[in-house]
PDB file of N, CA, C, O and CB in Angstrom:
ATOM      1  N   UNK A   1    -109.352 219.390 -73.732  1.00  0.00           N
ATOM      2  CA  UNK A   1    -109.716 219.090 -72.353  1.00  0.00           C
ATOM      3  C   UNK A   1    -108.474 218.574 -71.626  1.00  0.00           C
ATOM      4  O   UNK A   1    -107.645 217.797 -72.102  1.00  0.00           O
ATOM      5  CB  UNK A   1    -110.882 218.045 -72.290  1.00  0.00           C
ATOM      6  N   UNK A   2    -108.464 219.097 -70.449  1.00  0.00           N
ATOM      7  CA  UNK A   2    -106.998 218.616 -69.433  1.00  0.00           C
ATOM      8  C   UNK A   2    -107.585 217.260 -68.815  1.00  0.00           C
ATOM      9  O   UNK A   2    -108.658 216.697 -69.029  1.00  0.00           O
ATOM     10  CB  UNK A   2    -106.476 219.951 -67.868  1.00  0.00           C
ATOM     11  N   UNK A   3    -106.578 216.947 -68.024  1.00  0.00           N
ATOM     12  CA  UNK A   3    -107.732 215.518 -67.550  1.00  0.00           C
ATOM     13  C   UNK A   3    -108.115 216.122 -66.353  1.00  0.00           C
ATOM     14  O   UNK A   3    -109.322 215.890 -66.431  1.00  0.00           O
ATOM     15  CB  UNK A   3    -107.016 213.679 -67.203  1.00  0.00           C
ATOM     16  N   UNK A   4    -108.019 216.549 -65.609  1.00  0.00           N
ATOM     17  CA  UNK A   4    -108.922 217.438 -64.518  1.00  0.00           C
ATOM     18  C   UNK A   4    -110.580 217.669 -64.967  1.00  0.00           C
ATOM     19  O   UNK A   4    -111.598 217.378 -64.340  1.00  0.00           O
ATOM     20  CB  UNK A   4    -108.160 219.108 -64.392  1.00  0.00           C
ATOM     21  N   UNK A   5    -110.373 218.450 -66.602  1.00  0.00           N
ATOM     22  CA  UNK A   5    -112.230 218.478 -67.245  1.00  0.00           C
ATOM     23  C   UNK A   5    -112.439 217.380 -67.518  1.00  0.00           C
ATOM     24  O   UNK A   5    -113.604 217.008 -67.382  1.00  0.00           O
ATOM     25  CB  UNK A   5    -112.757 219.305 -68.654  1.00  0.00           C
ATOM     26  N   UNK A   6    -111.416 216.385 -68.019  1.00  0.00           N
ATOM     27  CA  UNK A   6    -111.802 214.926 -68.263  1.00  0.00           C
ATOM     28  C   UNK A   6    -112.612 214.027 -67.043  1.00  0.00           C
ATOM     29  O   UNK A   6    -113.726 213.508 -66.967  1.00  0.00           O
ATOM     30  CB  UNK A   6    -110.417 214.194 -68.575  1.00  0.00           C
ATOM     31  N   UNK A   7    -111.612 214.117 -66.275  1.00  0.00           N
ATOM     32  CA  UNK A   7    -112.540 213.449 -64.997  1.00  0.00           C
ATOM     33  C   UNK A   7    -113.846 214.239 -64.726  1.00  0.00           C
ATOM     34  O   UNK A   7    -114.981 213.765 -64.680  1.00  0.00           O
ATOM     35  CB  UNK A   7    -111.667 213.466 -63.482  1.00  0.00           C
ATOM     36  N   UNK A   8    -113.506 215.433 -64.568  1.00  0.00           N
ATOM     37  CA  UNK A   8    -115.083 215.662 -64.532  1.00  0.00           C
ATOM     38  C   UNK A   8    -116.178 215.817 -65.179  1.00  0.00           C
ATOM     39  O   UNK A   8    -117.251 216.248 -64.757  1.00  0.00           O
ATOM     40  CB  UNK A   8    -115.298 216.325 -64.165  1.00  0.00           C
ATOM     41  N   UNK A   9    -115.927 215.494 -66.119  1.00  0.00           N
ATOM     42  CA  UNK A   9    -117.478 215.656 -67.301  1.00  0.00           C
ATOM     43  C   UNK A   9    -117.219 213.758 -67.434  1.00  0.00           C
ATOM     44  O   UNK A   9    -118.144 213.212 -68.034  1.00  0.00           O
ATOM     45  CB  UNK A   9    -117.179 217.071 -69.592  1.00  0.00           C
ATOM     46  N   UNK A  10    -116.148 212.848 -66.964  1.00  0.00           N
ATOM     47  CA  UNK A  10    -116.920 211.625 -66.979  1.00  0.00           C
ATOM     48  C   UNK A  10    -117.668 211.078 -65.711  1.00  0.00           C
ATOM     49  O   UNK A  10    -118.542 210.222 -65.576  1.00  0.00           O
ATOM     50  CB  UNK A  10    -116.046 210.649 -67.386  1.00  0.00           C
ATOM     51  N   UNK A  11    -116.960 211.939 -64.783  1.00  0.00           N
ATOM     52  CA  UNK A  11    -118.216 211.645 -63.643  1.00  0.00           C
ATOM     53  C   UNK A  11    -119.255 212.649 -63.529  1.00  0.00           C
ATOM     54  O   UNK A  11    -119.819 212.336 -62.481  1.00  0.00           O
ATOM     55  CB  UNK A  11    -117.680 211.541 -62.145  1.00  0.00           C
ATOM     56  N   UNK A  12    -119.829 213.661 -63.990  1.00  0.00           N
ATOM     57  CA  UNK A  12    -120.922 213.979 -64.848  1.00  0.00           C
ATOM     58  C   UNK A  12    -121.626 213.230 -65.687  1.00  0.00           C
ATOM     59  O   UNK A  12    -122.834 213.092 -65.493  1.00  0.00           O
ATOM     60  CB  UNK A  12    -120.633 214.749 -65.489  1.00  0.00           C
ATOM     61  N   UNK A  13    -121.193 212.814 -66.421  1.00  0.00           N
ATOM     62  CA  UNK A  13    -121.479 211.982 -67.193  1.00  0.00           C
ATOM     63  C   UNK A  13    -122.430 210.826 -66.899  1.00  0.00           C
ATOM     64  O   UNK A  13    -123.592 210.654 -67.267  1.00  0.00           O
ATOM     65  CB  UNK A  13    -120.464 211.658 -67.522  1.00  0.00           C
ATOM     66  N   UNK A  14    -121.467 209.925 -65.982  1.00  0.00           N
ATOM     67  CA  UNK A  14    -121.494 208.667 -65.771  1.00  0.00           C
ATOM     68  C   UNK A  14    -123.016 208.615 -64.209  1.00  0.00           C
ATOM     69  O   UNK A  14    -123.796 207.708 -63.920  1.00  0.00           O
ATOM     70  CB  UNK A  14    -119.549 208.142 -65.380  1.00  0.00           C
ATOM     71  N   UNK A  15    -122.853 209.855 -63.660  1.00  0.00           N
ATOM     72  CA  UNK A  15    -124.032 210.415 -62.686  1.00  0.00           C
ATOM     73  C   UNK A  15    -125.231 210.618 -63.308  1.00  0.00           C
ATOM     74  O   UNK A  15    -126.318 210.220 -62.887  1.00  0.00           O
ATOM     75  CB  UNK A  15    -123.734 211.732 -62.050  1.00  0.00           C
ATOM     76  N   UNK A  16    -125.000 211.347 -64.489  1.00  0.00           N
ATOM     77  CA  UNK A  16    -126.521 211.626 -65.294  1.00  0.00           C
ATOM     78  C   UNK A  16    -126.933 210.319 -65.988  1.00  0.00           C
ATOM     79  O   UNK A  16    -128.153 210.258 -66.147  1.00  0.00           O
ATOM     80  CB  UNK A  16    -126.436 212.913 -66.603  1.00  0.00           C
ATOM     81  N   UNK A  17    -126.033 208.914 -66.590  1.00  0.00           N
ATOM     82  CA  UNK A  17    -126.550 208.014 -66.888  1.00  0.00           C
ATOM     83  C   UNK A  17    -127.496 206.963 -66.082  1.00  0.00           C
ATOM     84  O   UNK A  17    -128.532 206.340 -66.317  1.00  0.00           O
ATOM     85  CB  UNK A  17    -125.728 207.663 -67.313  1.00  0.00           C
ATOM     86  N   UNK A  18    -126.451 207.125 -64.856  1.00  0.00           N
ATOM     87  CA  UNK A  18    -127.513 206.051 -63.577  1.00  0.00           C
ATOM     88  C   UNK A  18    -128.615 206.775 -63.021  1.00  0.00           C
ATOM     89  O   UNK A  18    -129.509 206.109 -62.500  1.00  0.00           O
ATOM     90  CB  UNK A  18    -126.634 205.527 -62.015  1.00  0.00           C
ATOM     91  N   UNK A  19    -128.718 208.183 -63.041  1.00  0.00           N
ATOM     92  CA  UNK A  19    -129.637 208.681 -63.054  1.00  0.00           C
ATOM     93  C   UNK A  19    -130.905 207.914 -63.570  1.00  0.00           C
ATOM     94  O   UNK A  19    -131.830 207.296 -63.043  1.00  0.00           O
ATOM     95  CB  UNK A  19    -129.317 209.645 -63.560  1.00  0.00           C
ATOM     96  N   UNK A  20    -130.498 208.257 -64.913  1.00  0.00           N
ATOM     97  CA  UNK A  20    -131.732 207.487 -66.232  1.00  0.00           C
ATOM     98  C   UNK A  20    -131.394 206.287 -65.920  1.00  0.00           C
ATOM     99  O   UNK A  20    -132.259 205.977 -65.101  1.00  0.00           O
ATOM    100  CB  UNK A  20    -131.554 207.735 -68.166  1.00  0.00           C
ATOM    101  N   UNK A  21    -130.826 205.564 -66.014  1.00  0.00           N
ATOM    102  CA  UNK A  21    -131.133 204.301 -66.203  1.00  0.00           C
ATOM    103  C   UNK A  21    -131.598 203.815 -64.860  1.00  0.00           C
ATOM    104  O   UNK A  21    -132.118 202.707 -64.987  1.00  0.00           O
ATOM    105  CB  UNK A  21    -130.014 203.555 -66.782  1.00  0.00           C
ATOM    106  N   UNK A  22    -131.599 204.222 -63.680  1.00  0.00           N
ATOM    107  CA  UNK A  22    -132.212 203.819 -62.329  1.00  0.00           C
ATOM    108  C   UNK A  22    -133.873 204.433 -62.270  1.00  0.00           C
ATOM    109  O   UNK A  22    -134.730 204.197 -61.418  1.00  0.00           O
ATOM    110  CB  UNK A  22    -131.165 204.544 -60.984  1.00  0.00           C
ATOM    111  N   UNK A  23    -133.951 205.194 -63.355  1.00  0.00           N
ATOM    112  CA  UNK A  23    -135.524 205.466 -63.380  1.00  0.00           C
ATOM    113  C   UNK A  23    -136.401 204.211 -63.691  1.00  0.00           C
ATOM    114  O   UNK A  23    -137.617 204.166 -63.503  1.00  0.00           O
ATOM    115  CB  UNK A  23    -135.876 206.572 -64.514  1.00  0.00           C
ATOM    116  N   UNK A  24    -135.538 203.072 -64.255  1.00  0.00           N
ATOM    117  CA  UNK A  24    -136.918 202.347 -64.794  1.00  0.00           C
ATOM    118  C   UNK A  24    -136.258 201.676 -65.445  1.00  0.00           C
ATOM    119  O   UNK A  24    -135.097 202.065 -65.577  1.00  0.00           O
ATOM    120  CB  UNK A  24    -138.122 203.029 -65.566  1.00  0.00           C
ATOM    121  N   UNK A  25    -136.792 199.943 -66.386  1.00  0.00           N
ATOM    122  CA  UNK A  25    -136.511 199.732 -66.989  1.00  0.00           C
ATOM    123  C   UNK A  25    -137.219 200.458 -68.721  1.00  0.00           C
ATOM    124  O   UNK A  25    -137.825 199.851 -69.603  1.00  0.00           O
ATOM    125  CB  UNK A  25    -136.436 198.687 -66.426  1.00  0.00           C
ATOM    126  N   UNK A  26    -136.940 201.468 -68.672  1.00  0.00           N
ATOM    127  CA  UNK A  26    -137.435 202.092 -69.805  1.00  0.00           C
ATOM    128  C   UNK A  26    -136.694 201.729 -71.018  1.00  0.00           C
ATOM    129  O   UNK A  26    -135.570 201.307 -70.745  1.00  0.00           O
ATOM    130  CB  UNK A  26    -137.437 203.482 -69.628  1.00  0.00           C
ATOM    131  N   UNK A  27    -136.985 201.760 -72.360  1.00  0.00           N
ATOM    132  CA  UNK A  27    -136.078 200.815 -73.098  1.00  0.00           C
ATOM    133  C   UNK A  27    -135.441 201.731 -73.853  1.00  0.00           C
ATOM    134  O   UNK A  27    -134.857 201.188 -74.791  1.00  0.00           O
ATOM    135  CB  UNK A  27    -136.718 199.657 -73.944  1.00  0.00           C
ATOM    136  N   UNK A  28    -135.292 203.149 -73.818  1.00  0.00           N
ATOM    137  CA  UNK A  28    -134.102 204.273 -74.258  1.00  0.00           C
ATOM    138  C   UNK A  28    -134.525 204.929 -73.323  1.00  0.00           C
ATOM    139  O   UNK A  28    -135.445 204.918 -72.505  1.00  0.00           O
ATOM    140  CB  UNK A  28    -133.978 205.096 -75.745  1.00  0.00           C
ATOM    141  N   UNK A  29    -132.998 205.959 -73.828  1.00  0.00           N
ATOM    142  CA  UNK A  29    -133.496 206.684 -72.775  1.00  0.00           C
ATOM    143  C   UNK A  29    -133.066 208.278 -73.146  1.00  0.00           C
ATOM    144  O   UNK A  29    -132.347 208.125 -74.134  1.00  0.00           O
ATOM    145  CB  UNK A  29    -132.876 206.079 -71.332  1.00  0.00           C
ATOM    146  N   UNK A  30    -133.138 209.812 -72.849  1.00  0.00           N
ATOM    147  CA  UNK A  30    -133.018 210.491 -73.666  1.00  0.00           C
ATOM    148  C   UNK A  30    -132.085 211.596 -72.978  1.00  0.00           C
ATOM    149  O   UNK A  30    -132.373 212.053 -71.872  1.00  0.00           O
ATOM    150  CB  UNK A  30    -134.253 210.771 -74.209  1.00  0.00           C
ATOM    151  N   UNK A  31    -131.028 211.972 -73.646  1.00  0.00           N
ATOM    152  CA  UNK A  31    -130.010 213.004 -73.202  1.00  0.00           C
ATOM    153  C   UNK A  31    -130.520 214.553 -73.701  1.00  0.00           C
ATOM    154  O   UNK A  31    -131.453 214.560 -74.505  1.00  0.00           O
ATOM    155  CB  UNK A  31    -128.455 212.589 -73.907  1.00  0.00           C
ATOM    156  N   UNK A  32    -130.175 215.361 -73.434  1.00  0.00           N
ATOM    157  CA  UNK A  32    -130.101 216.900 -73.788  1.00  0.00           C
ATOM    158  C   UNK A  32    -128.891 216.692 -74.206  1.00  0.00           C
ATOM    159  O   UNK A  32    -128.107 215.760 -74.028  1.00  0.00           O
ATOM    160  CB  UNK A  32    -130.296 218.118 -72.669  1.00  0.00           C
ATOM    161  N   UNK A  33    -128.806 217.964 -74.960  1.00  0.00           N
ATOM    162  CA  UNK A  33    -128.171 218.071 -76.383  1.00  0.00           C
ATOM    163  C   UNK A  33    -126.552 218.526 -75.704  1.00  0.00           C
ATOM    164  O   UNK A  33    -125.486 218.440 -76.314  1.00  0.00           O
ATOM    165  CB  UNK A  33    -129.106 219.480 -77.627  1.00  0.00           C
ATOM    166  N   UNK A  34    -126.763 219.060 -74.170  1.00  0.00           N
ATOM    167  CA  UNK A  34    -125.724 219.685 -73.892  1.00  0.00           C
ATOM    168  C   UNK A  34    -125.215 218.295 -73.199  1.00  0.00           C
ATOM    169  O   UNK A  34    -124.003 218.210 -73.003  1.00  0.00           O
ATOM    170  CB  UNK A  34    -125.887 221.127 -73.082  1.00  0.00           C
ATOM    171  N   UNK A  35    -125.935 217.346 -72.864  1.00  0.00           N
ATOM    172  CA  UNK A  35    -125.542 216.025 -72.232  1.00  0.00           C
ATOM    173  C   UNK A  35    -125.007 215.472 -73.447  1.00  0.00           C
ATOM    174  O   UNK A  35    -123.893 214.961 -73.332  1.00  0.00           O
ATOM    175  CB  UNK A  35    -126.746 215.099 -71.501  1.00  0.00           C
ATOM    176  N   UNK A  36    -125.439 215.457 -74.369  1.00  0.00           N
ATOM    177  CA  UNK A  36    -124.715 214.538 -75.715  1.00  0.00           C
ATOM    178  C   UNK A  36    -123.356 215.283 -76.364  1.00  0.00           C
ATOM    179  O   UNK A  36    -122.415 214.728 -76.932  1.00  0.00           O
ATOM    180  CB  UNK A  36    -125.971 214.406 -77.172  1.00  0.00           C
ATOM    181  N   UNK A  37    -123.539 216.643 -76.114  1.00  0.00           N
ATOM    182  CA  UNK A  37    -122.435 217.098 -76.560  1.00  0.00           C
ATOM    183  C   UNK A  37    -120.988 216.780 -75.306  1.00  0.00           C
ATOM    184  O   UNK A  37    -119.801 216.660 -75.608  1.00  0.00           O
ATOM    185  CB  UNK A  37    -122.839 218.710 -76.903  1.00  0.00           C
ATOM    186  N   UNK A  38    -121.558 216.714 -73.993  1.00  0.00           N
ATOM    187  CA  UNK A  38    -120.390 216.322 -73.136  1.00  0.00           C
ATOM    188  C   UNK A  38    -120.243 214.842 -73.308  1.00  0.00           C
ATOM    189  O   UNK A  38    -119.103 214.433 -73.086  1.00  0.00           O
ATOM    190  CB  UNK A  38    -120.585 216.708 -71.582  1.00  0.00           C
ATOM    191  N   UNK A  39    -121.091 213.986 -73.637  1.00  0.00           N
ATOM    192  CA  UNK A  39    -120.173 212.478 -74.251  1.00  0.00           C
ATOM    193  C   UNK A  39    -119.605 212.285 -75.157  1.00  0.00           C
ATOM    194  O   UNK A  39    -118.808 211.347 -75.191  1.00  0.00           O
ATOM    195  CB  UNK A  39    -120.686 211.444 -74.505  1.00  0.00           C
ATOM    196  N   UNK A  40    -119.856 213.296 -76.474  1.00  0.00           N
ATOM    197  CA  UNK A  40    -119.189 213.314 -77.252  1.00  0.00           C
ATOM    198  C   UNK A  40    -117.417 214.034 -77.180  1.00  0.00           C
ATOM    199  O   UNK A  40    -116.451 213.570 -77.786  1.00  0.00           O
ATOM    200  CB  UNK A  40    -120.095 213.766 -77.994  1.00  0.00           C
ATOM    201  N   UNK A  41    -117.415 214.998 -76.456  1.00  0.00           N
ATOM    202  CA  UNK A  41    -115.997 215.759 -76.207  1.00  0.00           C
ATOM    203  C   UNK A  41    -115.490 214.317 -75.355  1.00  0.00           C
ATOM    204  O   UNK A  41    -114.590 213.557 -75.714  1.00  0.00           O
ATOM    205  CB  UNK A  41    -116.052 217.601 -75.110  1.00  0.00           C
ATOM    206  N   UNK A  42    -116.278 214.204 -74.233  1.00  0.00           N
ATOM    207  CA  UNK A  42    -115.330 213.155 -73.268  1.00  0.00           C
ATOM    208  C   UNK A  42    -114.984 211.893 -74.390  1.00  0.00           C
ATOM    209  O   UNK A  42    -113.806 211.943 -74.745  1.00  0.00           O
ATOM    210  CB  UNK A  42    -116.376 212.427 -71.628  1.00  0.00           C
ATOM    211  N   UNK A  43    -115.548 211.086 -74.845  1.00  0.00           N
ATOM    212  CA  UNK A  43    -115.368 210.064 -75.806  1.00  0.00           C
ATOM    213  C   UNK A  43    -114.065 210.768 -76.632  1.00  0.00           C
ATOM    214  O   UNK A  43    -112.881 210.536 -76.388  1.00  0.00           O
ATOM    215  CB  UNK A  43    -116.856 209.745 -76.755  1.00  0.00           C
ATOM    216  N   UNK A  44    -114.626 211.759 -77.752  1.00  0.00           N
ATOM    217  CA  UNK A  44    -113.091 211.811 -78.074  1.00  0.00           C
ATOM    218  C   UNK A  44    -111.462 212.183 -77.231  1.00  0.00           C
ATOM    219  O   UNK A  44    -110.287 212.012 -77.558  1.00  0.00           O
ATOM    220  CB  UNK A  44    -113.195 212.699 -78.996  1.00  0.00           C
ATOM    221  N   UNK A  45    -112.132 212.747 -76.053  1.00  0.00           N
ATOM    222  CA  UNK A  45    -110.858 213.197 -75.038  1.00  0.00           C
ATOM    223  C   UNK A  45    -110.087 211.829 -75.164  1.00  0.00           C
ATOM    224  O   UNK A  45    -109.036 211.598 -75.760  1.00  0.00           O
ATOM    225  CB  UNK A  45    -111.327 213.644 -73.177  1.00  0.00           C
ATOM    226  N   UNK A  46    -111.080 210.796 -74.277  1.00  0.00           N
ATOM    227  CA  UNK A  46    -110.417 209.347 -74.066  1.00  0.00           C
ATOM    228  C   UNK A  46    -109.594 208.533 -75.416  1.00  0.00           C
ATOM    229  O   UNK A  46    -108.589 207.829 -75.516  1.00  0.00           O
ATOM    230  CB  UNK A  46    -111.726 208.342 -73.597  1.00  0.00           C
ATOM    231  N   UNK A  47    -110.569 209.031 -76.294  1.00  0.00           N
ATOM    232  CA  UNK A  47    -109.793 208.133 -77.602  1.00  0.00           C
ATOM    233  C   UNK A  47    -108.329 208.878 -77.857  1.00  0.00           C
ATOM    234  O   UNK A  47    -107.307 208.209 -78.013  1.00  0.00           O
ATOM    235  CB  UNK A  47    -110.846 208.221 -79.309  1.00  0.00           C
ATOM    236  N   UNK A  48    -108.331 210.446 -77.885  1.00  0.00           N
ATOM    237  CA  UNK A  48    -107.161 211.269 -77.655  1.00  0.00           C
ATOM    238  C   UNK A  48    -106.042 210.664 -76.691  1.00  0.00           C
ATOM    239  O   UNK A  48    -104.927 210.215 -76.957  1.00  0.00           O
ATOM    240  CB  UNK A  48    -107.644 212.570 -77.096  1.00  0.00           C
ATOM    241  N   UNK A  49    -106.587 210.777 -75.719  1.00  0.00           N
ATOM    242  CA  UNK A  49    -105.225 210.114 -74.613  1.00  0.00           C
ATOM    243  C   UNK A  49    -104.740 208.783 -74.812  1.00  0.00           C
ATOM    244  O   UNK A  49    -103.524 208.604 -74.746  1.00  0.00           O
ATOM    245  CB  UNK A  49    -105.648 209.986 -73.009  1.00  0.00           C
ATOM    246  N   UNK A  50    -105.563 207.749 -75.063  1.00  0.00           N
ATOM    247  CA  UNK A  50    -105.550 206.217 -75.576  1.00  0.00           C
ATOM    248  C   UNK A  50    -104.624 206.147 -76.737  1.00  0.00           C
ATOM    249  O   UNK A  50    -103.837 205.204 -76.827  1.00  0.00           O
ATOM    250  CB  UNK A  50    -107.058 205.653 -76.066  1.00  0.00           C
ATOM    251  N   UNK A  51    -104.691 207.476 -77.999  1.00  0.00           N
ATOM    252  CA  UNK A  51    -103.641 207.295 -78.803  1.00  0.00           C
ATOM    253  C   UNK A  51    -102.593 207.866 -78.464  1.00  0.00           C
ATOM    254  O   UNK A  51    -101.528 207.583 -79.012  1.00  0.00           O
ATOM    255  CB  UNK A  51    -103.843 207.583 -79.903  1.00  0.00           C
ATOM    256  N   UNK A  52    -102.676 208.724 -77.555  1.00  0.00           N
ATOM    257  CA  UNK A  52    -100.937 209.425 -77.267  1.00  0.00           C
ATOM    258  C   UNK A  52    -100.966 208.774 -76.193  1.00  0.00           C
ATOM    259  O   UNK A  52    -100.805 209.559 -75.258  1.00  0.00           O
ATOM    260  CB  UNK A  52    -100.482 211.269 -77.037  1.00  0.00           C
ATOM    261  N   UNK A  53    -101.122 207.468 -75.762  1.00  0.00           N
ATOM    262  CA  UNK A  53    -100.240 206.835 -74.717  1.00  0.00           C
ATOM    263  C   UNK A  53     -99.325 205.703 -75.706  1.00  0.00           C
ATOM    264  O   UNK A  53     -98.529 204.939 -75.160  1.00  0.00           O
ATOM    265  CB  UNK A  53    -101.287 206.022 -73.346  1.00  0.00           C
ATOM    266  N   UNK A  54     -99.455 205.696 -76.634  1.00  0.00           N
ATOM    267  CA  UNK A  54     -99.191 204.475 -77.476  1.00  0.00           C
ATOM    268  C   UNK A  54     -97.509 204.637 -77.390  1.00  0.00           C
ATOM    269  O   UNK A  54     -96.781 203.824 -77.959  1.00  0.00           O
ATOM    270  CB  UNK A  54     -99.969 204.531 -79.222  1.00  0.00           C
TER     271      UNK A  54
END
């Protein structure tokens, strides 16, 4: 991922969470698989860049 897809699948991301979590105080809450698979790429993107800034 470039950071161009980076930024945008974390503000994707970060849109589909307040989404859910502004529904309610519901006490989980549930992603699609294609939503879990874009936190998972973004999460490792960030941990990626975090170690090559070192």
């Amino acid at each position: 991922m470039d950071e161009t897809m980076i930024r945008d699948a974390a503000r994707a991301l970060a849109a589909r969470l307040k989404e859910l979590l502004d529904q309610g105080m519901a006490p989980e809450i549930t992603l699609s698989r294609d939503e879990a698979l874009l936190a998972q790429a973004f999460a490792e993107s960030v941990a990626d860049l975090l170690a090559n800034s070192r």
